[in-house]
Structure formats: C-alpha cells, structure tokens
PDB file of N, CA, C and O in Angstrom:
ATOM      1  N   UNK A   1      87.025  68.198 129.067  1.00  0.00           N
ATOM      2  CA  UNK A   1      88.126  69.105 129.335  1.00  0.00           C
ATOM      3  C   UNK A   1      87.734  70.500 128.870  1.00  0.00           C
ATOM      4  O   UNK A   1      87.387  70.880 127.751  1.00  0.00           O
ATOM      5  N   UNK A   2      87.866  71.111 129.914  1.00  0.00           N
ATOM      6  CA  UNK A   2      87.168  72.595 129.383  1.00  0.00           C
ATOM      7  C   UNK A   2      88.978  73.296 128.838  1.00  0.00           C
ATOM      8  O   UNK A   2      90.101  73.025 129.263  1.00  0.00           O
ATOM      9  N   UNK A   3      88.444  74.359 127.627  1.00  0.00           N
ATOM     10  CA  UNK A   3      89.803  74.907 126.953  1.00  0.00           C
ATOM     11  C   UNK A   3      89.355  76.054 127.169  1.00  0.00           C
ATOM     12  O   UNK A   3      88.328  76.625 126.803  1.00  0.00           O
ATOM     13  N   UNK A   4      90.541  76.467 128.041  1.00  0.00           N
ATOM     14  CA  UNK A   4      90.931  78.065 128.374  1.00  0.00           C
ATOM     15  C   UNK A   4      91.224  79.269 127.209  1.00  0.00           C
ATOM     16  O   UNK A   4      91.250  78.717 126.109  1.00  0.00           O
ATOM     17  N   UNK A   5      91.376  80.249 127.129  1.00  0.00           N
ATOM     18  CA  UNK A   5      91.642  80.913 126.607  1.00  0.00           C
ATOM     19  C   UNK A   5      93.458  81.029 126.236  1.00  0.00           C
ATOM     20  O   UNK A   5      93.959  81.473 125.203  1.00  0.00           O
ATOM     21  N   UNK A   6      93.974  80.625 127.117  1.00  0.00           N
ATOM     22  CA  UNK A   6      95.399  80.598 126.411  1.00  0.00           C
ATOM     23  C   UNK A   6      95.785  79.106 125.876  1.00  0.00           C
ATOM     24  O   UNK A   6      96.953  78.873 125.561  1.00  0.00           O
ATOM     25  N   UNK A   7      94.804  78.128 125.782  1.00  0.00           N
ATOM     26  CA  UNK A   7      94.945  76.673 124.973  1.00  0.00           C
ATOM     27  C   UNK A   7      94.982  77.150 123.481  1.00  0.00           C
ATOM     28  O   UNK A   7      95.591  76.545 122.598  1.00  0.00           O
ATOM     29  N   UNK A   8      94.027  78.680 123.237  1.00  0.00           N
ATOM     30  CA  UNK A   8      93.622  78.526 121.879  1.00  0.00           C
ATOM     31  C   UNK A   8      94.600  79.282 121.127  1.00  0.00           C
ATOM     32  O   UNK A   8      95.128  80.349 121.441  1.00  0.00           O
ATOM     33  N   UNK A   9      94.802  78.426 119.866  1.00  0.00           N
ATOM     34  CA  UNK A   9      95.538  79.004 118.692  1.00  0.00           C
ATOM     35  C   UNK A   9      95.315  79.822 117.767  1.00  0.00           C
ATOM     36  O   UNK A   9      94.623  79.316 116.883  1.00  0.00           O
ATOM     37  N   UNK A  10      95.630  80.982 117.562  1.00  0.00           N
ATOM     38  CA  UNK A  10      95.192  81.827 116.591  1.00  0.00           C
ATOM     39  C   UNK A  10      94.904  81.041 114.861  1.00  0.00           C
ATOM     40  O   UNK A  10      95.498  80.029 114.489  1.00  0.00           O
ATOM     41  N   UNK A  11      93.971  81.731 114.101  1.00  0.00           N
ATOM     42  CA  UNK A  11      93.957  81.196 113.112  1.00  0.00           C
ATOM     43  C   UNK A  11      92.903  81.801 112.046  1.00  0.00           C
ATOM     44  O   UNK A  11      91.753  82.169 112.288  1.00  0.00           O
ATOM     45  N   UNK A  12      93.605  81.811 110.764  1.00  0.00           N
ATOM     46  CA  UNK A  12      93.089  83.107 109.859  1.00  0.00           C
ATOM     47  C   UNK A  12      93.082  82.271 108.669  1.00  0.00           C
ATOM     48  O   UNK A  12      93.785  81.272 108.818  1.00  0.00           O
ATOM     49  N   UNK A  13      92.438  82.372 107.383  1.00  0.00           N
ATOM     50  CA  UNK A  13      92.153  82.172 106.556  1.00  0.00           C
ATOM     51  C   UNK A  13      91.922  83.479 105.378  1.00  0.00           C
ATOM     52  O   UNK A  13      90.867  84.101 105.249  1.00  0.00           O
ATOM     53  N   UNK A  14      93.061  83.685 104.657  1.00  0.00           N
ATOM     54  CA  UNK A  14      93.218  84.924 103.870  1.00  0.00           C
ATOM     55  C   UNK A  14      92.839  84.806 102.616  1.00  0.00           C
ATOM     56  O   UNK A  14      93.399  83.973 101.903  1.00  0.00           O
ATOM     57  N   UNK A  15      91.753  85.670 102.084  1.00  0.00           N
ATOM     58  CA  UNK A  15      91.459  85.471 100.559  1.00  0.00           C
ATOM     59  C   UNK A  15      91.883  86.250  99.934  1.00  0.00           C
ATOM     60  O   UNK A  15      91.458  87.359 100.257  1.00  0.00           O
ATOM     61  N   UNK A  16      92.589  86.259  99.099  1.00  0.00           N
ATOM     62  CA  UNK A  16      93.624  87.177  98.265  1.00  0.00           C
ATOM     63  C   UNK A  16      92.989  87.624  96.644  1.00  0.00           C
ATOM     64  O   UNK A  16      92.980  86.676  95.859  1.00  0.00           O
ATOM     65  N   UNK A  17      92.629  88.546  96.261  1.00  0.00           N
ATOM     66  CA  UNK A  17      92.460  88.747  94.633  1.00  0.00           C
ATOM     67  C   UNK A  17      93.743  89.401  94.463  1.00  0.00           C
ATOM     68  O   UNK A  17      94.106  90.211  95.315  1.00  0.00           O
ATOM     69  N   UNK A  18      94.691  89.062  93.149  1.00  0.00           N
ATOM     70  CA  UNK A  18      95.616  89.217  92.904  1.00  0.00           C
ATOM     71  C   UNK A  18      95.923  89.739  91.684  1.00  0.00           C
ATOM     72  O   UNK A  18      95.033  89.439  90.888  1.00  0.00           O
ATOM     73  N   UNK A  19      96.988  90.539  91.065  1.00  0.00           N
ATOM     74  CA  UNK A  19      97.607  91.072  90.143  1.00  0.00           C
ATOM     75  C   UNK A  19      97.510  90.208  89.353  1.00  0.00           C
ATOM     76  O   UNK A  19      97.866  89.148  89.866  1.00  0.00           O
ATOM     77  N   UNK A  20      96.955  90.006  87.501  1.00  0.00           N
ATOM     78  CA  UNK A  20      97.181  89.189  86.896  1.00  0.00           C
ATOM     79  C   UNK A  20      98.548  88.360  86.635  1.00  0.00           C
ATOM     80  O   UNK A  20      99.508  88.948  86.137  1.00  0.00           O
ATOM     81  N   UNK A  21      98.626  87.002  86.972  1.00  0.00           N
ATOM     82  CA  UNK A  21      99.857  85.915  86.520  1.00  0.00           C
ATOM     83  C   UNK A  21     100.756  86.595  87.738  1.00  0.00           C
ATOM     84  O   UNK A  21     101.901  86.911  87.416  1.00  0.00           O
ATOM     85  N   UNK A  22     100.407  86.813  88.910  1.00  0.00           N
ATOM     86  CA  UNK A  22     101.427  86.769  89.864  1.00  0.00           C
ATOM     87  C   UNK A  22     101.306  85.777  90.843  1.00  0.00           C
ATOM     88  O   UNK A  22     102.187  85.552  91.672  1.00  0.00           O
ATOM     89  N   UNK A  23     100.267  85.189  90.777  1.00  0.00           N
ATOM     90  CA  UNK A  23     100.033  84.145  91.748  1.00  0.00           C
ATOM     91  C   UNK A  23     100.694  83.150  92.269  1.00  0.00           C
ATOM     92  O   UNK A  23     100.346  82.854  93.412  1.00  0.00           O
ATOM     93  N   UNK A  24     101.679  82.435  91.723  1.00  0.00           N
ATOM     94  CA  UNK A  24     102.866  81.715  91.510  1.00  0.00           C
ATOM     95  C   UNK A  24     103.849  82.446  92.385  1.00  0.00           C
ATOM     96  O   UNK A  24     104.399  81.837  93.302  1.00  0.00           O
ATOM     97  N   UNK A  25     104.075  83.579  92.180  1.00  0.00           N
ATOM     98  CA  UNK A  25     105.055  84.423  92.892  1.00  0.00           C
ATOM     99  C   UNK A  25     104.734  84.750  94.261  1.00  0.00           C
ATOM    100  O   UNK A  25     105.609  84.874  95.118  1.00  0.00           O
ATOM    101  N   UNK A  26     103.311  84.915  94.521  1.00  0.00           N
ATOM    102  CA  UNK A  26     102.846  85.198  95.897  1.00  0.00           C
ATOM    103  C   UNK A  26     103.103  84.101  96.593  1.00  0.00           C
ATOM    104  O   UNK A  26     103.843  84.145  97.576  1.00  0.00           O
ATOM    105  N   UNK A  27     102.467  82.861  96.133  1.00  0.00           N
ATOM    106  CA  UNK A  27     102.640  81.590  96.350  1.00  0.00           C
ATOM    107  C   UNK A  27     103.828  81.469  96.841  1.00  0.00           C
ATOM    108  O   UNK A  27     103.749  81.319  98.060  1.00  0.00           O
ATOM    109  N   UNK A  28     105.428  81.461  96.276  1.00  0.00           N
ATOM    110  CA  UNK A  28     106.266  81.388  96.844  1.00  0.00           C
ATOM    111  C   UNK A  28     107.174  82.299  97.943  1.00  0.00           C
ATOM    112  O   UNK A  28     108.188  81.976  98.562  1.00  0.00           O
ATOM    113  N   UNK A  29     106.513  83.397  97.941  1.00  0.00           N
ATOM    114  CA  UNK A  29     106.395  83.796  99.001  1.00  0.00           C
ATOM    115  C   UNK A  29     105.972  83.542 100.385  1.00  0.00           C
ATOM    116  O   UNK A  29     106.670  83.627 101.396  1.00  0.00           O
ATOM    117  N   UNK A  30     104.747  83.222 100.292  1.00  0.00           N
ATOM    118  CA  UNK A  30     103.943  82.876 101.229  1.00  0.00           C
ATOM    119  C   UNK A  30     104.131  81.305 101.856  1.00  0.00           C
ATOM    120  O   UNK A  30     103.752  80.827 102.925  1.00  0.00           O
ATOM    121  N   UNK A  31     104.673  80.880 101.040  1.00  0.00           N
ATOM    122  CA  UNK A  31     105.188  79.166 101.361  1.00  0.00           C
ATOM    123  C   UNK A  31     106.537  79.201 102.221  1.00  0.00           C
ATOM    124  O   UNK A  31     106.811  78.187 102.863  1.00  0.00           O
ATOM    125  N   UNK A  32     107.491  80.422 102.283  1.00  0.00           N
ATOM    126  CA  UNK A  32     107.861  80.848 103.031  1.00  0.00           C
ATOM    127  C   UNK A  32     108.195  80.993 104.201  1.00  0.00           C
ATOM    128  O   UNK A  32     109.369  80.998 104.569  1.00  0.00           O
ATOM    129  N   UNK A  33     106.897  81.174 105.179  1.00  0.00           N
ATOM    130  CA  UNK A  33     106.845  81.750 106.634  1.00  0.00           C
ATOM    131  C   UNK A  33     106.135  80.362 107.186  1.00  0.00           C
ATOM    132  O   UNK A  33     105.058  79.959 106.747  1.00  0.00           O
ATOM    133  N   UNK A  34     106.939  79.652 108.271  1.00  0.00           N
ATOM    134  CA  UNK A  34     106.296  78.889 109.193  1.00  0.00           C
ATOM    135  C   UNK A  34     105.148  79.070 109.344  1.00  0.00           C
ATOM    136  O   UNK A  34     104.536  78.044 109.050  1.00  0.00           O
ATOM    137  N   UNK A  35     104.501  79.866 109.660  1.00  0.00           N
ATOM    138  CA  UNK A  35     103.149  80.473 110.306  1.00  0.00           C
ATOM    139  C   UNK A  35     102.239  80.226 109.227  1.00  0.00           C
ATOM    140  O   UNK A  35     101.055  80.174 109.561  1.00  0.00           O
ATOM    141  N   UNK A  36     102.560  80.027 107.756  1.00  0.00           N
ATOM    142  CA  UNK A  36     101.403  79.777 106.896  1.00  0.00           C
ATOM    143  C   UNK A  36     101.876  78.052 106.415  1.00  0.00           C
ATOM    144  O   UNK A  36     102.896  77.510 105.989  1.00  0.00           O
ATOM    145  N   UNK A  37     100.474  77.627 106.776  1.00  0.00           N
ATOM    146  CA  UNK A  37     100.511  76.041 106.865  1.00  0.00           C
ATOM    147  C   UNK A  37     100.130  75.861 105.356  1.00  0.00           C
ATOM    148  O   UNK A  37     100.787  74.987 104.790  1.00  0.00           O
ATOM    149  N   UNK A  38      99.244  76.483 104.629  1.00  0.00           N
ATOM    150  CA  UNK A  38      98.505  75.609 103.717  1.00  0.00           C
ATOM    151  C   UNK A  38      98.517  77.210 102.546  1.00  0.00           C
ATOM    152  O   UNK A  38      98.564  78.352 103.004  1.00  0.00           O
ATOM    153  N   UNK A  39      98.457  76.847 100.876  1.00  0.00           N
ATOM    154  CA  UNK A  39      98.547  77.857  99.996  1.00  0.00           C
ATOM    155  C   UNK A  39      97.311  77.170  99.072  1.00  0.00           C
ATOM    156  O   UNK A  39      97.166  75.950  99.002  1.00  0.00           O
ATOM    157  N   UNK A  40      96.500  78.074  98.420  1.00  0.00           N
ATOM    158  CA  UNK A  40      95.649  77.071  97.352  1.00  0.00           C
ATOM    159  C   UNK A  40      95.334  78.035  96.246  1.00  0.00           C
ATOM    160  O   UNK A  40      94.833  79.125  96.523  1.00  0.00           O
ATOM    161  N   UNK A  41      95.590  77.706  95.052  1.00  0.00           N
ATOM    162  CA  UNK A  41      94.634  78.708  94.295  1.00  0.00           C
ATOM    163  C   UNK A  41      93.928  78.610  94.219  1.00  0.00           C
ATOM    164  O   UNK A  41      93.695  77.437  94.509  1.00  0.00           O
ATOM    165  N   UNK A  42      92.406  79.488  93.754  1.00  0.00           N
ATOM    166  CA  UNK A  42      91.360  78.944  93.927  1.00  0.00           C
ATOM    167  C   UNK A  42      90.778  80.004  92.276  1.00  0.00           C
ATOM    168  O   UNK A  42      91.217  81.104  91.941  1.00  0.00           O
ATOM    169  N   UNK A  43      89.706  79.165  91.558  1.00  0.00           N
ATOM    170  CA  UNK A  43      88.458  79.405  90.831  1.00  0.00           C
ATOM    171  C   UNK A  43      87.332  80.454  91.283  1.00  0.00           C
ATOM    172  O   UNK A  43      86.346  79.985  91.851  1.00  0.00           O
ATOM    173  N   UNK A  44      87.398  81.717  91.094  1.00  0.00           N
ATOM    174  CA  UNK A  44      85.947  82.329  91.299  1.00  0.00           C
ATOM    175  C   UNK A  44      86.606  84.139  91.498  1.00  0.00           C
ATOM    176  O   UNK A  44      87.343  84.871  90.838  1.00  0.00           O
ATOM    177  N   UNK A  45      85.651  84.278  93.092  1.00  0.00           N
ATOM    178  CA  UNK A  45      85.757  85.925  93.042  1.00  0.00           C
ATOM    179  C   UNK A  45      87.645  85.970  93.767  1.00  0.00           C
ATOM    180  O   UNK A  45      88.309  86.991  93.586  1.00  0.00           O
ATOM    181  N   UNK A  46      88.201  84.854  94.471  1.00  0.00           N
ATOM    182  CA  UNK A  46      89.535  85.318  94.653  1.00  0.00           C
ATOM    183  C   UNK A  46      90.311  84.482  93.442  1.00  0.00           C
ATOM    184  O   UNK A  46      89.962  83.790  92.486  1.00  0.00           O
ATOM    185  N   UNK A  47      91.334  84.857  93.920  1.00  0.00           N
ATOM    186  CA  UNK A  47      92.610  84.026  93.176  1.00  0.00           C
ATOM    187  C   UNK A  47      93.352  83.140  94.146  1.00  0.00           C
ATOM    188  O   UNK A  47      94.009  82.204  93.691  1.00  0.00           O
ATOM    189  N   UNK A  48      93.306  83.341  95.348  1.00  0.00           N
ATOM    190  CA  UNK A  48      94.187  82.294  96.700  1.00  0.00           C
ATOM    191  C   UNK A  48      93.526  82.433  97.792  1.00  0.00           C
ATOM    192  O   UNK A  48      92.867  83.418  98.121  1.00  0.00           O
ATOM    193  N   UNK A  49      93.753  81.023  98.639  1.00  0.00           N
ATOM    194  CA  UNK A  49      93.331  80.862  99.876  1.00  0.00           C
ATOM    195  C   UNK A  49      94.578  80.463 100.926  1.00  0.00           C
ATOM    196  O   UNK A  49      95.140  79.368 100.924  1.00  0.00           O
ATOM    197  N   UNK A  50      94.894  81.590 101.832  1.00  0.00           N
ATOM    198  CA  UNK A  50      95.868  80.973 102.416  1.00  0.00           C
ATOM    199  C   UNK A  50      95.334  80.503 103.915  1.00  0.00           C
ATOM    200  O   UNK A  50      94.309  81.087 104.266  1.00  0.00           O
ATOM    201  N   UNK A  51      95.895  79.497 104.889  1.00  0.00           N
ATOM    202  CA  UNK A  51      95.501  79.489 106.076  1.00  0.00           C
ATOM    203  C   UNK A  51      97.306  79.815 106.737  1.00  0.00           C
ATOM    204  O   UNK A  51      98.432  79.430 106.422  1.00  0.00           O
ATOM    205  N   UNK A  52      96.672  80.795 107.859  1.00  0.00           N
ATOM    206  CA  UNK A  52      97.816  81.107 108.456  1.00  0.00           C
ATOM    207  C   UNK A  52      97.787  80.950 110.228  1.00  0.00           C
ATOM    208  O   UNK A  52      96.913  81.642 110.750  1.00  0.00           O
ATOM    209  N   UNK A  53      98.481  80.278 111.005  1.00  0.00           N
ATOM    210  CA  UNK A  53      98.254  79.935 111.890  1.00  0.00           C
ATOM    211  C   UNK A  53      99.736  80.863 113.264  1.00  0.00           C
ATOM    212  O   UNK A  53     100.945  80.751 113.062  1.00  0.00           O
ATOM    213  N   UNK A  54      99.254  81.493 114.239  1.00  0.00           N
ATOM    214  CA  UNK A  54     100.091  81.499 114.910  1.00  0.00           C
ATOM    215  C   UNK A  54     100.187  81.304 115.906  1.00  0.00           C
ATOM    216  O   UNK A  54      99.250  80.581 116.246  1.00  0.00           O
ATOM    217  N   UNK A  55     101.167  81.644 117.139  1.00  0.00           N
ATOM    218  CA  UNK A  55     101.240  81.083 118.434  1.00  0.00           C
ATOM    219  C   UNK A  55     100.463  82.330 118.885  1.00  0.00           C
ATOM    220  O   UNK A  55      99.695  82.013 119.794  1.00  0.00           O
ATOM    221  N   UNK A  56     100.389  83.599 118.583  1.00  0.00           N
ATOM    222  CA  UNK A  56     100.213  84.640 119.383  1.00  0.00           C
ATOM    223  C   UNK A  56      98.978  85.462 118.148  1.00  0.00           C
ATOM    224  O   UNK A  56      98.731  84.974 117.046  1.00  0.00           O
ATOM    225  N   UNK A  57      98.467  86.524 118.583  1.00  0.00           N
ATOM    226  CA  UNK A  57      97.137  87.313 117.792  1.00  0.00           C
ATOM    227  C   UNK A  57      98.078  88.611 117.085  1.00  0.00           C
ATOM    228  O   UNK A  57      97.839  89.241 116.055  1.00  0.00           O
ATOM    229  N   UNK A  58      99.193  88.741 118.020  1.00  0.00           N
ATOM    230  CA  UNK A  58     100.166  89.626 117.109  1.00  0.00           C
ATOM    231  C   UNK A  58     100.856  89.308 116.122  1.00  0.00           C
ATOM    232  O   UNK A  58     100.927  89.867 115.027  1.00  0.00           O
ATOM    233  N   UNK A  59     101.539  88.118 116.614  1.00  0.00           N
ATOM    234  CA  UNK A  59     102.263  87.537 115.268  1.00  0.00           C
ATOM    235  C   UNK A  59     101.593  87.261 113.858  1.00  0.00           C
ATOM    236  O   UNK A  59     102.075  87.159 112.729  1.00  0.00           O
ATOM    237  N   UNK A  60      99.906  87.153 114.497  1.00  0.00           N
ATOM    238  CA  UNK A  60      99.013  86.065 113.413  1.00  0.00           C
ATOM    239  C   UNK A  60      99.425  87.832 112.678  1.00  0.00           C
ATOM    240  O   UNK A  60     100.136  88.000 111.687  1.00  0.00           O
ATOM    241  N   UNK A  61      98.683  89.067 113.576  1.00  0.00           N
ATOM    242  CA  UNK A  61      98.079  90.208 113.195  1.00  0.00           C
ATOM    243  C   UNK A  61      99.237  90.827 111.748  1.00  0.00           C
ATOM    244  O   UNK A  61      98.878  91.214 110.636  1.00  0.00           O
ATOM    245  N   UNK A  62     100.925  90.702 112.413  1.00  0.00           N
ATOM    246  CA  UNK A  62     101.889  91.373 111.425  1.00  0.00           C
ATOM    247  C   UNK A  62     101.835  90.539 110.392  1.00  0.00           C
ATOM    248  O   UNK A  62     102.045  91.192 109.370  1.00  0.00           O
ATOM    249  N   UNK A  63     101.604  89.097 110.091  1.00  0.00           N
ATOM    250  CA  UNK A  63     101.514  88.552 108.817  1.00  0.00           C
ATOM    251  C   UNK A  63     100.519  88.730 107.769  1.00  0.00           C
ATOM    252  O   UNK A  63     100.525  88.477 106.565  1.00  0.00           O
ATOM    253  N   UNK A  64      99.705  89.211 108.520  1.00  0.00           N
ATOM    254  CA  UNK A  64      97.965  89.420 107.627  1.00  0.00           C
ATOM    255  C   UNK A  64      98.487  90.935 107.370  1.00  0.00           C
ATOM    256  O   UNK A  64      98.201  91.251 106.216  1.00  0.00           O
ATOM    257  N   UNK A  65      99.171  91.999 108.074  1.00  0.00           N
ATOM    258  CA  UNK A  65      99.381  92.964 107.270  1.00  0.00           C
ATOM    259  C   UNK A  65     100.584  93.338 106.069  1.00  0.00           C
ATOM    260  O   UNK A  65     100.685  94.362 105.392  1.00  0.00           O
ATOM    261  N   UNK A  66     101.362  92.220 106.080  1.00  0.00           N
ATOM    262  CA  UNK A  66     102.109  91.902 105.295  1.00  0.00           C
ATOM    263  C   UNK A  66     101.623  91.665 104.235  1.00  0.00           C
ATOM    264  O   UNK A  66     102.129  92.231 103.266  1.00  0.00           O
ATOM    265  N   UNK A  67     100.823  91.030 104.083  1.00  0.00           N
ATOM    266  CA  UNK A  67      99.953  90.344 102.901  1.00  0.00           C
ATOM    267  C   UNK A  67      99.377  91.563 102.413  1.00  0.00           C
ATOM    268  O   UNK A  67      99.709  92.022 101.321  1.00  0.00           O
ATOM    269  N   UNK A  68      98.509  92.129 103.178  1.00  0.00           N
ATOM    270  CA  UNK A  68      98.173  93.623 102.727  1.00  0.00           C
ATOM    271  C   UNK A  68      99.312  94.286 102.416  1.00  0.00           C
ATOM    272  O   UNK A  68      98.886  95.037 101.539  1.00  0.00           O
ATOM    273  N   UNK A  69     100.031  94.438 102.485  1.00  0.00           N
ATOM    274  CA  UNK A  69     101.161  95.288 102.033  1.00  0.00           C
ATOM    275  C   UNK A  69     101.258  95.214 100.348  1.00  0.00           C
ATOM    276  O   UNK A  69     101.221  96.085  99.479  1.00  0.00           O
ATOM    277  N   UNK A  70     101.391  93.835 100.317  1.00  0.00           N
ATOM    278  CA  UNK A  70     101.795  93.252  98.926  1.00  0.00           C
ATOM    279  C   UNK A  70     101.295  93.928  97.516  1.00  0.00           C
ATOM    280  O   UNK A  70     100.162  93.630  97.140  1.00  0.00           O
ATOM    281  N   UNK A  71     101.968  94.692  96.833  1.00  0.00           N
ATOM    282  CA  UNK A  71     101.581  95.503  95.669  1.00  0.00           C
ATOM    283  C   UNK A  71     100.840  94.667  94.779  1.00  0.00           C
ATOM    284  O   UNK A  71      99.921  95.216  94.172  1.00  0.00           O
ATOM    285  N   UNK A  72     101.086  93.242  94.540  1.00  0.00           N
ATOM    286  CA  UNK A  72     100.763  92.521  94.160  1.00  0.00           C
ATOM    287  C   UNK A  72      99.394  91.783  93.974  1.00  0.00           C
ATOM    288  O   UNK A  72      98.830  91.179  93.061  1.00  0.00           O
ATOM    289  N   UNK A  73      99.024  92.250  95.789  1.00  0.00           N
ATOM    290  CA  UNK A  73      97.363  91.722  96.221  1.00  0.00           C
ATOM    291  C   UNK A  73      96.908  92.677  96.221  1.00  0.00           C
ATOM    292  O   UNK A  73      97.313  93.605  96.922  1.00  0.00           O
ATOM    293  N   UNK A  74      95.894  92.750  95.412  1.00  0.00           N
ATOM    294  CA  UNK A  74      94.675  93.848  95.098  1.00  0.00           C
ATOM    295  C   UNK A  74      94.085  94.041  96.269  1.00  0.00           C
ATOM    296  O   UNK A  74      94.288  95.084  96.890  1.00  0.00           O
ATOM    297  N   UNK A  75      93.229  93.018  96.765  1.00  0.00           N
ATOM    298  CA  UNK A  75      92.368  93.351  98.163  1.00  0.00           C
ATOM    299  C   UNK A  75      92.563  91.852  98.531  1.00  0.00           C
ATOM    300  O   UNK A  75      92.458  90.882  97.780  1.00  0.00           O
ATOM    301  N   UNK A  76      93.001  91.895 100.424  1.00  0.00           N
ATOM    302  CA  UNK A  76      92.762  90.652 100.993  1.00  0.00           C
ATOM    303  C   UNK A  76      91.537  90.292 101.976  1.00  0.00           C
ATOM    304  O   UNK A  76      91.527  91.054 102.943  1.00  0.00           O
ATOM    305  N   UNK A  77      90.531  89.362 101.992  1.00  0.00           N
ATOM    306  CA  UNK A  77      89.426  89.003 103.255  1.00  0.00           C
ATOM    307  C   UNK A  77      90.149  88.765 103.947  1.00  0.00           C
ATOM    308  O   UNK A  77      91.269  88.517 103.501  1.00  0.00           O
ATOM    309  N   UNK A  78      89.922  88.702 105.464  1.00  0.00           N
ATOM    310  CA  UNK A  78      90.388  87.762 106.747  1.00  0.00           C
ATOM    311  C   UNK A  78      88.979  87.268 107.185  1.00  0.00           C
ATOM    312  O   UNK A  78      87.993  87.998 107.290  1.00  0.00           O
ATOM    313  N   UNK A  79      89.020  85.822 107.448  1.00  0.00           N
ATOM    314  CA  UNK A  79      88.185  85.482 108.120  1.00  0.00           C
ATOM    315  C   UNK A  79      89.264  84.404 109.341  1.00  0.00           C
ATOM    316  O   UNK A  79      90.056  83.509 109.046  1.00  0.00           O
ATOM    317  N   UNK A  80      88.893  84.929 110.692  1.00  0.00           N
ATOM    318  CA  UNK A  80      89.623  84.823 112.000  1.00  0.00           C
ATOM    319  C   UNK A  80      88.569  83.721 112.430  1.00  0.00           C
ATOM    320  O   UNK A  80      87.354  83.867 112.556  1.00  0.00           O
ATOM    321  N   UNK A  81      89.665  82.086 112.708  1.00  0.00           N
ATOM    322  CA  UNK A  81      88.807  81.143 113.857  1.00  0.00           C
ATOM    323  C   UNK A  81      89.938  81.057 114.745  1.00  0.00           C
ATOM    324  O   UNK A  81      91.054  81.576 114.790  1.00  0.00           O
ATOM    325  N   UNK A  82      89.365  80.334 115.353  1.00  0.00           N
ATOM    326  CA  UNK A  82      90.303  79.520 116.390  1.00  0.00           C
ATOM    327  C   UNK A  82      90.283  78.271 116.490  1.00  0.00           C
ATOM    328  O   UNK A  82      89.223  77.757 116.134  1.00  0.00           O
ATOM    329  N   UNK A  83      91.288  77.407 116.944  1.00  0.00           N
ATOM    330  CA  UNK A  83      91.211  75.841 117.173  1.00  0.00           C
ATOM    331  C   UNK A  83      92.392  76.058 118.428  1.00  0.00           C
ATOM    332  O   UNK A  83      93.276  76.822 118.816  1.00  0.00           O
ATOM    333  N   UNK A  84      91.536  74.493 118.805  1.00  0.00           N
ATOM    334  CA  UNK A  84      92.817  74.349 119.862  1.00  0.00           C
ATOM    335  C   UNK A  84      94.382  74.066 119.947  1.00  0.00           C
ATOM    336  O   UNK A  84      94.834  73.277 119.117  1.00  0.00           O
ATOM    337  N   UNK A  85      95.304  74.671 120.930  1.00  0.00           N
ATOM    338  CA  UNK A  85      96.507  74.525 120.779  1.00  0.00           C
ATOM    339  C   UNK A  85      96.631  73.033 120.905  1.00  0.00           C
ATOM    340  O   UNK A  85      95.790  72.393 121.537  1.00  0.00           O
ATOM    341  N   UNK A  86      97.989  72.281 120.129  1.00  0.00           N
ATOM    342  CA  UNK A  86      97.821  71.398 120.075  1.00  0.00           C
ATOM    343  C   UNK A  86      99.467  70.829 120.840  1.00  0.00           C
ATOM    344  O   UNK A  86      99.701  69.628 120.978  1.00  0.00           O
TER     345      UNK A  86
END
C-alpha cells in the first residue's frame, strides 16, 4: 500500500531545558492538550521529552510555539517525523 502524503500524521518530539523545579508544572500543563500524547522527564543535557502529535503541520506548528513561549523553558529542540495516519 503506497501512503500518500495526506495519510501522513504530523509528529514532533520536543526537548525542553527548563527553569529550575518547574518541571512538574510544565508537565501539567502540557498533559493538557490532546495533541501531546506522551510527557517524560529525562536525565542529561534536557530536562523533558515531549511527543506531540497533530492532525495538521499548523496545529502541530502553534503548539511547538507555545512551548517556546513558555518563560519557564529556557530553550526547546524540535525534532519533526512523521508516521502514518492511523
């Protein structure tokens, strides 16, 4: 089965370094929005891994700048895949 370009689902993976002891708070934030499936803290150069999934590249696009927004998050990575719509 060949997959078209509108089969595929947007999909981002956000690495967050964060404000000391706010992480908890981002966390519940971010647990929040349909569009973010999965929250993790993580050990090393970030503090969180979020995966955020949407129907559309805009919708994915205003949530990833949201996150940037956040006074809270120092600096966020995006690393952008795709999987298929399901």
């Amino acid at each position: 089965m060949m997959v078209q370009w509108g089969d595929i689902m947007p999909m981002a993976f956000v690495l967050m370094k964060c404000d000391k002891d706010t992480e908890n708070r981002i966390i519940q934030n971010l647990e929040d929005s349909d569009c973010i499936t999965e929250v993790q803290p993580t050990i090393g150069h970030y503090d969180l891994v979020a995966k955020f999934t949407s129907p559309n590249m805009d919708d994915l696009n205003e949530l990833i700048e949201q996150v940037q927004r956040d006074d809270r998050v120092r600096s966020a990575k995006v690393l952008l895949g795709i999987s298929e719509a399901v």
